[in-house]
N, C-alpha and C positions, 0 to 999 in steps of 0.2 A: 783630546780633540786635535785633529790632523788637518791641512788646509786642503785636501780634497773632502774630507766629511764636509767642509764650510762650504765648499761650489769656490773658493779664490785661487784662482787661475796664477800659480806662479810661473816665472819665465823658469825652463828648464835649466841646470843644474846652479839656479842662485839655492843658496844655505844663509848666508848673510847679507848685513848691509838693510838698505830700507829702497821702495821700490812702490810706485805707483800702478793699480791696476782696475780691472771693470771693478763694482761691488758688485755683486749676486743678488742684493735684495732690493735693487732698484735700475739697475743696466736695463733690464728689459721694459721699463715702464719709461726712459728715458729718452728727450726728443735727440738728443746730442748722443748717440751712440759710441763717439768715438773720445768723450773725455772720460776719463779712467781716473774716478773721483776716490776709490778707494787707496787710503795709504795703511802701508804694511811696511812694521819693523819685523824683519825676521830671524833678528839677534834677540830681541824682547816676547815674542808672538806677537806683537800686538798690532791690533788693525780697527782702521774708523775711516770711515764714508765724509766726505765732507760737506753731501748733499742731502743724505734723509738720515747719516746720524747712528748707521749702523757700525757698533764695534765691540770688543771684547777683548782674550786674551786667550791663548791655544795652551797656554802654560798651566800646571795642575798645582795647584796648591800642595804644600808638603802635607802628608798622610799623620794624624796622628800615631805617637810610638805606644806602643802597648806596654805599660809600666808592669811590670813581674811586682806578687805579695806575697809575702810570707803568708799561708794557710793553716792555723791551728789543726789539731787532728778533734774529733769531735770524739768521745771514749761515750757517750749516751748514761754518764751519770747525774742521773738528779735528782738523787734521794737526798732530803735535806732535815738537819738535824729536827730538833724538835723546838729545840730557841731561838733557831732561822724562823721557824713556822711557825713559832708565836709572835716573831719579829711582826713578820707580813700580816700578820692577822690585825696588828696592835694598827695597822698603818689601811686597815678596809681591805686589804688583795688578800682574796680565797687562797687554799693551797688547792683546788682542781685548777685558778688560773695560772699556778707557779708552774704544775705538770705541761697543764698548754700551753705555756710559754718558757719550757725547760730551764729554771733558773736552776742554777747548780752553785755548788757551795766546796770548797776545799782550799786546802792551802796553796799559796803563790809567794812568792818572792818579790818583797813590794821596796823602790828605790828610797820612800820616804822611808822610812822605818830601817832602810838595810837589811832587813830579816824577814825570812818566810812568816806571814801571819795567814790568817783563817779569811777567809771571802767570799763574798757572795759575787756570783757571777751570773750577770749579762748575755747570753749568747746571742751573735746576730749572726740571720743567716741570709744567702741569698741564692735562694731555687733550690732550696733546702739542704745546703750546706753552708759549712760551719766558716766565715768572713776573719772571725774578727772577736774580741772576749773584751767586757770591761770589766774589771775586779774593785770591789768595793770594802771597803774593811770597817772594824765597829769603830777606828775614830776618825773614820771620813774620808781616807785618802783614797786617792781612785789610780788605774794602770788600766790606759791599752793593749794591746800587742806590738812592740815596734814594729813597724816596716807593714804591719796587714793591712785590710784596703779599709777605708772607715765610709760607712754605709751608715743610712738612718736603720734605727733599732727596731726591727719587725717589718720591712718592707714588702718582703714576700707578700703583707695581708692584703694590700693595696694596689696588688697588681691589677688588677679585671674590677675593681671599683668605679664607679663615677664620682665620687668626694671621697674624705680623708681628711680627719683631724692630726694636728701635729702640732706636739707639746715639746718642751725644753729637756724631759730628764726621763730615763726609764718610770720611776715610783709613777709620773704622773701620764707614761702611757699605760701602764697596767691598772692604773684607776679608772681610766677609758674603759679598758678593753674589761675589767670587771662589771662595766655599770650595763653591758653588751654593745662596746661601740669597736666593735672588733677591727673595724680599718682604720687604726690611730698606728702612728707611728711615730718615734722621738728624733730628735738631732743630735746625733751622736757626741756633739762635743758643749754642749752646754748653748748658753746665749753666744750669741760669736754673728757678726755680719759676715764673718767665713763660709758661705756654705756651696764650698766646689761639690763635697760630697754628695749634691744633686747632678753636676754635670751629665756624668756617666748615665745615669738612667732617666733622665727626664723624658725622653722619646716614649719609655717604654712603661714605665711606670706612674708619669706626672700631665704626659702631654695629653689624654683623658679627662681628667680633672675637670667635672663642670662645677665643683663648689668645695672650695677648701677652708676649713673652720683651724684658727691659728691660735693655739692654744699657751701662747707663753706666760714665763711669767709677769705679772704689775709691776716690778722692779724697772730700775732704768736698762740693766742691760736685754731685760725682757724686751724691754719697748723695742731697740737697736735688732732684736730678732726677730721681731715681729714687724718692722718695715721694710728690713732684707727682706722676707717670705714676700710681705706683701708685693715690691719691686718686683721680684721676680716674676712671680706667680700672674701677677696684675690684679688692679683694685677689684674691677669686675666681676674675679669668681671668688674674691676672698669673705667670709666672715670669720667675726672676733670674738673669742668666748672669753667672759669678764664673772669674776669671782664673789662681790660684791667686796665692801670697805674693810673687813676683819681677814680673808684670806687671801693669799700672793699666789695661789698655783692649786692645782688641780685635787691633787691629793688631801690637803690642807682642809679642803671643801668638801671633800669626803669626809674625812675623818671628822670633823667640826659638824656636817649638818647631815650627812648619808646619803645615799644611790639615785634617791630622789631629789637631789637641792644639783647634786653636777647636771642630773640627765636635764633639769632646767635651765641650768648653765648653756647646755648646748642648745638647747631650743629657743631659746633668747639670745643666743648671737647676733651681733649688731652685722650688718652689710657698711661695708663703707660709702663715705659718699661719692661721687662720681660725677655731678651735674654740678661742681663748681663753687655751689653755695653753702658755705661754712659757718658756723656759729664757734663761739670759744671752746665750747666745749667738746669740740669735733677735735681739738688738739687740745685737750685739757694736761694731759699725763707731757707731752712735748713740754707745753705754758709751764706746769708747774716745776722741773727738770730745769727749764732757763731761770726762773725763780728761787730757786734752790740754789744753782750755782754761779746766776751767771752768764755772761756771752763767753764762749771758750776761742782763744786762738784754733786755729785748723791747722793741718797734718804740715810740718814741715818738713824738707828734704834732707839733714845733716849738714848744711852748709853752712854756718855762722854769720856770713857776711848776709847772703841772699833770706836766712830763714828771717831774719831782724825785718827783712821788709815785708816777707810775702810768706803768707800760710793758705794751705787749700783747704776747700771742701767741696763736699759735691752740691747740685743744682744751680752750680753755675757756669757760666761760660768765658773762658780764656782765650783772647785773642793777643796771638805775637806777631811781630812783624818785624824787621831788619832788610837791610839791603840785600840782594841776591849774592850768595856767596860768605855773608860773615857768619854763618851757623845757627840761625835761628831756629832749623831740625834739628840741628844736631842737639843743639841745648836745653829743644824740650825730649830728646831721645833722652838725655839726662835724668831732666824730671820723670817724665814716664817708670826707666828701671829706679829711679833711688823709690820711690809713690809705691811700686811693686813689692822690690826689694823689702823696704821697712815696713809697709805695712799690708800687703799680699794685694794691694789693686790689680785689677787683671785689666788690659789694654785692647782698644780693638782701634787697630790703622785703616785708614782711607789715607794711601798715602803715594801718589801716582809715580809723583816724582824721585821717587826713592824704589821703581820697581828699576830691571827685576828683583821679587819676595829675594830672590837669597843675598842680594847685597845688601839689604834692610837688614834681613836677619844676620848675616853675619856681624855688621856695625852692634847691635842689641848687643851678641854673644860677647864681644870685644869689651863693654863697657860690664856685660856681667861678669866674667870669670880675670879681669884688668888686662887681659893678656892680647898679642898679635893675635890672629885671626891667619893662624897658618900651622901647619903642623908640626916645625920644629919648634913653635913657642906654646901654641896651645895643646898640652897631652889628650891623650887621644877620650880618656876617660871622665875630664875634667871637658872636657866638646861634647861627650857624649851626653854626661852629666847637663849642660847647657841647652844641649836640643831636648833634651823630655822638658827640660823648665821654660824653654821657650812654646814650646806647644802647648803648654796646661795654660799657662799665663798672657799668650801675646798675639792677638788674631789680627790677622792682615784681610782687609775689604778690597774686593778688584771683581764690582761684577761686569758681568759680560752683557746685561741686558743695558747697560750705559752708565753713567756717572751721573746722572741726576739728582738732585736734594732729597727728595719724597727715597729713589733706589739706595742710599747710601744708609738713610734713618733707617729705613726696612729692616736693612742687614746688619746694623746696628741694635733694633728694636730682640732681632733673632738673636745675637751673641749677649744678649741681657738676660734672656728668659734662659737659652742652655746652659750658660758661660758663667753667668754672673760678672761680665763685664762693670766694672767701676768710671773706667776712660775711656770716652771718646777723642781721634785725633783725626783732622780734616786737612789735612798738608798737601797744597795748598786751596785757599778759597777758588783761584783762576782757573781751578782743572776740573770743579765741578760744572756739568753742562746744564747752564742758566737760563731757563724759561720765562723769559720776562711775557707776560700777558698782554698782548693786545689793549693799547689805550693805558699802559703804567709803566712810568719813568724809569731810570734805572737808582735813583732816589729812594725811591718810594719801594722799591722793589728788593733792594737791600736790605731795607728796613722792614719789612715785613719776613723777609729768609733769617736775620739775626730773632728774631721774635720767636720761630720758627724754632732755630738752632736753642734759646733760652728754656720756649717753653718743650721742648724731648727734656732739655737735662736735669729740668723741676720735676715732670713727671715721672722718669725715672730713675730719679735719683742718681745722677752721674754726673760725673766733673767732663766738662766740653772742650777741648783746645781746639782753635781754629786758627789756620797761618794764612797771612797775608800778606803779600805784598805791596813796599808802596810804592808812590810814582815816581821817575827818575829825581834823585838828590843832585843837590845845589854839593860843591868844595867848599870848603871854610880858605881863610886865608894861607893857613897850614898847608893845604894839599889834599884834608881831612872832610872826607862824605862828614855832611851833616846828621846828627841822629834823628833817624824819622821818628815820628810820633806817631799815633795813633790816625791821628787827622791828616797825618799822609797819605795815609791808605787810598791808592784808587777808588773812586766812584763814592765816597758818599760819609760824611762827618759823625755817621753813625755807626761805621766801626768803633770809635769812641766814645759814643752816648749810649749802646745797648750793651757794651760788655761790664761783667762784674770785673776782670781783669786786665788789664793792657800790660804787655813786657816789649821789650825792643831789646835785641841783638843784635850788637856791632864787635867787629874785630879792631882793631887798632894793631896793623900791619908793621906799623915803626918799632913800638914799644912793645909787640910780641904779646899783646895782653887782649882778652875781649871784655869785654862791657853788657849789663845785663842791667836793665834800666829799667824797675818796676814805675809805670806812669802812670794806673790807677789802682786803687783800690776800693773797690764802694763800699765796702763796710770796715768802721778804723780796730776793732777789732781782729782784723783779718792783715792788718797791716799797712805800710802808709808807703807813698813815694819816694823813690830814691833807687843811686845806682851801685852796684857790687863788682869788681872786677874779678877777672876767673885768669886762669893760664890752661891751654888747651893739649895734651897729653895727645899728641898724632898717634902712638904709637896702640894705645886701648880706647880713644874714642872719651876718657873721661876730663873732666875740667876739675882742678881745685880752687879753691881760693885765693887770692892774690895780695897781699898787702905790701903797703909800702916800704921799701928798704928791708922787706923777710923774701930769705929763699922759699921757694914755695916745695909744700911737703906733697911730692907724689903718693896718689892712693894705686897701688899695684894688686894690692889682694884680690883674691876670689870672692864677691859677693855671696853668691849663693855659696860655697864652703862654707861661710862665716855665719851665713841663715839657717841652713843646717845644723852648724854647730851650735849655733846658740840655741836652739829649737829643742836639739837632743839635753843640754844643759838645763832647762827649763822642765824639760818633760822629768829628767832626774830627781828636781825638788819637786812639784807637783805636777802629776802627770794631766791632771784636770783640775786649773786652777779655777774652780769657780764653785759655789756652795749650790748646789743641785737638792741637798736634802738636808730635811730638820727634824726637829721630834726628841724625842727619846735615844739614850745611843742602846743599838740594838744589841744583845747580851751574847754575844756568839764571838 
């Protein structure tokens, strides 16, 4: 977008600098012709009318990069022994639906075992070629393809569908797709709140979708994929197919009561509820799960000092605050990559004050790969490496049609459903443009926007940061800004009273050290008050830990190297670490 497409009349040969001029979408409607209400940065693009409100950004978002996969060759054999096909037979799946769904059978080269054994193979395709192979052996271990694209198992069926069941493991789409529920499709890596492997085709394949029947299994990590799906997807078009008390998954129910006890599995699908009103047993399998083990701490970041006080989880809301300048972005830039890093959360920024996108993103790169943010320090393939990881993982918000509450969730609500976004980050509260209603305080009006901000992140299921600032700090006798508190916060006590979280960021410019000051916690499970001090690395953007009288140990590493590495490490002892199938071990 160019500032002649826009109608804003720049003075001829400015390039930079910031610069008052008419707006376009209200100059002609205006009694004062000659105030030139529109401001333009034109080092940033950015431009906002300070009379009716119009503004946006000429700047284009970075393009996603097109990840290259390794492509199996497809050789079209799937003649399969006769002990494979008594195997499937033993488990309910015909062999005309082995042929229609080309299960093939031969030797691979499996890392658990170190040696070529015999397998049954998986093939998934997409627009009828061959993605992607999972290899399965008779004592259970399973192998991907390194480096191939990983796609749900049979997607192709469900392209031109209106619904689509979707189960945890192949045996229990092929028990589907046996019983004639031909649009069933599996999740290629087991139960997993992981499921990027939607991103890529949800437009085309998912965004259709008027009723999605979610077929996991009754186990606990069943349940964890089955309210990923549900988040995503939204409650609205999902039902839930349930097994009865003796079987955990689809096949099981097959084999146990036959063609006729699933296909009523699926016609008895519960709808979820949606109008608010709950009884126990609308969360009965959650109830008994916290019963079973317990209130569990939430995800912590590696930091010893800080995790002792503070653990996360989602459906709630995190509000920091510090004086302007001691790092209170920076240090939830922090949080955000380590949240990532460790446990794959994907990020989506509202984050104004940190445009322009590429000094954000470079900052990010800096704190993932430990290094400067220049090209004699960061190699060129280890930056390269960092931009595809920044783009799967880290979406930046800057719409054009304004910065409003309701605008901000919208696009927020979007990188949920394609993304599978985990974090929301609102940096700062002051830059969203605040509709306070006619006849409602700015009290009152607070407190119904935190309410707001609470209940998106219950709904869908996402952890919420929101930064604020507070109002100008008192010196202590020292020379030393006082640590605000929560109830500093401009305009209203209820920065305080509605969040699940409070933290404050201050530096301590004397002592070279910052301060990370957890001030609430609402649930003690989740951790209690108290402060952590950090030392701040200029040079990657990262903080360590700081204790009294210890040098402090600089973190330099490559993150993502070490995610990788340990990824590929993991994948070597079990390629798919989760039990997918039971029974009999199959004689082949």
């Amino acid at each position: 977008m160019t500032w002649d497409e826009l109608n804003i009349k720049i003075p001829y040969g400015r390039t930079s600098g910031k610069i008052k001029t008419f707006c376009p979408a209200c100059h002609s409607k205006r009694s004062d012709k000659a105030d030139k209400s529109l401001s333009v940065d034109l080092d940033q693009g950015l431009y906002k009318c300070h009379y009716c409100g119009f503004s946006g950004c000429t700047k284009e978002f970075p393009k996603k990069i097109k990840k290259e996969y390794v492509r199996p060759t497809w050789k079209n054999e799937t003649k399969l022994s006769e002990k494979a096909v008594k195997y499937f037979e033993g488990r309910r799946i015909p062999q005309d639906i082995l042929r229609i769904m080309k299960i093939s059978e031969g030797m691979e080269f499996m890392p658990q075992d170190n040696c070529k054994m015999n397998t049954i193979q998986f093939n998934y395709f997409l627009n009828g070629q061959l993605v992607n192979v999972k290899y399965r052996t008779g004592n259970k271990h399973f192998k991907l393809i390194p480096n191939a694209e990983l796609i749900p198992y049979n997607l192709d069926a469900i392209k031109n569908s209106t619904e689509c069941i979707i189960t945890e493991g192949e045996f229990d789409c092929l028990s589907f797709i046996s019983c004639g529920f031909t649009h069933t499709i599996s999740v290629p890596n087991g139960a997993s709140a992981n499921t990027s492997y939607l991103d890529d085709y949800w437009d085309e394949y998912f965004e259709n979708k008027e009723t999605v029947y979610i077929a996991s299994d009754t186990d606990a990590k069943g349940i964890i994929l089955r309210d990923e799906l549900v988040r995503r997807f939204g409650a609205e078009r999902c039902k839930i197919i349930t097994y009865g008390e003796d079987c955990k998954d689809a096949n099981e129910l097959l084999v146990k009561k036959g063609a006729y006890a699933l296909k009523q599995a699926v016609e008895n699908s519960s709808e979820l509820k949606i109008d608010g009103v709950f009884t126990v047993f609308d969360f009965e399998d959650e109830l008994d799960n916290l019963y079973e083990k317990g209130l569990q701490k939430g995800l912590t970041i590696g930091f010893e000092n800080f995790d002792a006080l503070c653990s996360f989880e989602t459906k709630r809301m995190c509000i920091v605050t510090g004086i302007p300048g001691n790092g209170k972005s920076e240090f939830l830039d922090e949080i955000a990559e380590r949240l990532n890093i460790l446990y794959g959360w994907k990020f989506a920024y509202f984050s104004p004050e940190n445009f322009p996108l590429k000094y954000h993103a470079s900052k990010m790169i800096c704190k993932i790969t430990g290094k400067k943010f220049d090209s004699s320090s960061l190699p060129l393939n280890e930056y390269r490496q960092a931009k595809q990881y920044m783009s799967d993982n880290f979406f930046f918000i800057f719409p054009e049609e304004g910065f409003s509450v309701d605008t901000i969730l919208d696009k927020a609500k979007y990188l949920i459903r394609r993304k599978g976004i985990k974090a929301l980050v609102i940096d700062p509260w002051n830059r969203l443009e605040h509709q306070i209603p006619i006849g409602m305080n700015e009290t009152n009006y607070i407190s119904q926007t935190l309410d707001k901000f609470t209940n998106f992140a219950q709904k869908y299921d996402i952890l919420l940061f929101l930064v604020a600032h507070p109002r100008k700090m008192n010196k202590d006798s020292s020379g030393q800004f006082e640590v605000p508190t929560l109830y500093d916060i401009n305009g209203s006590a209820n920065f305080y009273n509605k969040t699940d979280y409070g933290i404050t960021v201050q530096r301590n410019k004397e002592a070279g050290t910052v301060g990370v000051y957890v001030q609430k916690v609402k649930f003690k499970h989740l951790g209690e008050t108290g402060s952590a001090m950090f030392k701040y690395n200029i040079n990657n953007g990262r903080y360590v830990p700081c204790y009294e009288s210890q040098i402090p140990v600089w973190d330099n590493s490559n993150h993502l190297i070490k995610k990788i590495t340990d990824q590929n490490e993991e994948y070597e002892k079990v390629t798919l670490p989760f039990d997918m199938y039971r029974g009999e071990e199959p004689p082949f």
